[in-house]
C-alpha positions as CSV (number, residue, x, y, z in Angstrom):
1,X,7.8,11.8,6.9
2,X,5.0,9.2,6.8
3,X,3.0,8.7,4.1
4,X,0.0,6.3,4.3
5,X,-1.7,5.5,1.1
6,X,-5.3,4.1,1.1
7,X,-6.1,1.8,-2.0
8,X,-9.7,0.5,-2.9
9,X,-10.2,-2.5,-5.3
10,X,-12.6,-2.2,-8.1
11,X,-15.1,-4.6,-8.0
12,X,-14.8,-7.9,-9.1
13,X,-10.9,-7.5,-9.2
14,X,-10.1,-10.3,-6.6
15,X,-8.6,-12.4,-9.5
16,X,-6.3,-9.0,-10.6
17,X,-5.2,-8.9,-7.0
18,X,-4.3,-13.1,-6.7
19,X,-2.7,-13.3,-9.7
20,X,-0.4,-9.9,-9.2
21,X,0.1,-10.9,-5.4
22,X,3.7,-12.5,-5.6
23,X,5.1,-9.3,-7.7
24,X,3.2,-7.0,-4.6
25,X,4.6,-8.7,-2.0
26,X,7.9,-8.9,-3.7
27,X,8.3,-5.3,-4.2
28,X,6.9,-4.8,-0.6
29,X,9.6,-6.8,0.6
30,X,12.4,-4.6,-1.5
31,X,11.3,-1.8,0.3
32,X,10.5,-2.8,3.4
33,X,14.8,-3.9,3.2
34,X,15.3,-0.4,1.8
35,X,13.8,1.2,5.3
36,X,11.2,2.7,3.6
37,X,8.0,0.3,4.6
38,X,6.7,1.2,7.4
39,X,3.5,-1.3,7.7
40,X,1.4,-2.6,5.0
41,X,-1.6,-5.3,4.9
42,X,-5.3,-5.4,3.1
43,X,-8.1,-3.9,4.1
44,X,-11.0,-6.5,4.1
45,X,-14.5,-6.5,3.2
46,X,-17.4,-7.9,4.8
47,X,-16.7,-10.9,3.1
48,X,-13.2,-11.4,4.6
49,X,-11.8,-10.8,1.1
50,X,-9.4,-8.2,0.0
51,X,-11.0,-5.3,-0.8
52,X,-8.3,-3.1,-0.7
53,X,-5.1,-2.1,0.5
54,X,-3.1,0.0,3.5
55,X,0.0,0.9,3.1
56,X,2.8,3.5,5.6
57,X,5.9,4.5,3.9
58,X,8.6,6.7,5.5
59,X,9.8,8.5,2.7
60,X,11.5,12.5,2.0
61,X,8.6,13.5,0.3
62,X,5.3,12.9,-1.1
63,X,6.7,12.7,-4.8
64,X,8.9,10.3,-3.4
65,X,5.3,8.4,-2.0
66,X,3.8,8.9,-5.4
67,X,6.4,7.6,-7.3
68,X,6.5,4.5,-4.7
69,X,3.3,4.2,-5.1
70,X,2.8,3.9,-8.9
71,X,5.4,1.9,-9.5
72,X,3.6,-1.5,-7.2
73,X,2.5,-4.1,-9.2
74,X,-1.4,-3.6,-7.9
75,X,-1.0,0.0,-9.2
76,X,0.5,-1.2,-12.6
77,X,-2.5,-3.3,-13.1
78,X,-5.4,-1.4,-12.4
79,X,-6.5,-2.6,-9.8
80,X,-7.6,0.4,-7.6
81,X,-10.8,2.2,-8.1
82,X,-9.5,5.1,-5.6
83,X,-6.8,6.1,-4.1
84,X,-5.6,8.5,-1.2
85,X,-2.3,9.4,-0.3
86,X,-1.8,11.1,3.2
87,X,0.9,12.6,5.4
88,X,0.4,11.0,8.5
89,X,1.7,11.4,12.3
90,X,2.3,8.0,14.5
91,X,1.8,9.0,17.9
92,X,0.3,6.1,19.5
93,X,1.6,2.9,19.7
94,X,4.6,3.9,17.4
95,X,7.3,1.4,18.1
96,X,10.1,4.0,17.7
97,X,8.5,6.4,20.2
């Protein structure tokens, strides 16, 4: 199943997201080898600065998700100020379709 997770940056966190950045991306990498990464980017603000971040994982379950989830180094470091975590359903535009 496909989870997407949704992840808001506290304000004035843009230096908590720079300086974490190489350890996300990292671990974004390990799992997109592992299969499990579906898509991932940030979402922008107005500015054109990360204000956030989208992220699809294909995963058993939604623990599995969770746990995913709380172990990236954004999470780690506090740098969400909310969070959602969603089943989701690709049916457009879904490469594998």
């Amino acid at each position: 199943m496909i989870f997407t997770f949704i992840g808001r940056d506290k304000p004035g966190h843009l230096d908590t997201r720079l300086s974490n950045r190489p350890a996300h991306v990292e671990y974004l990498n390990k799992l997109n080898a592992s299969g499990k990464l579906k898509f991932a980017g940030p979402l922008l603000g107005d500015d054109g600065k990360p204000a956030g971040s989208l992220v699809a994982l294909e995963v058993a379950s939604r623990e599995e998700a969770e746990s995913i989830l709380a172990a990236d180094p954004y999470a780690k470091a506090g740098l969400f100020e909310s969070t959602e975590l969603h089943a989701w359903n690709w049916l457009f535009n879904n490469p594998e379709a």
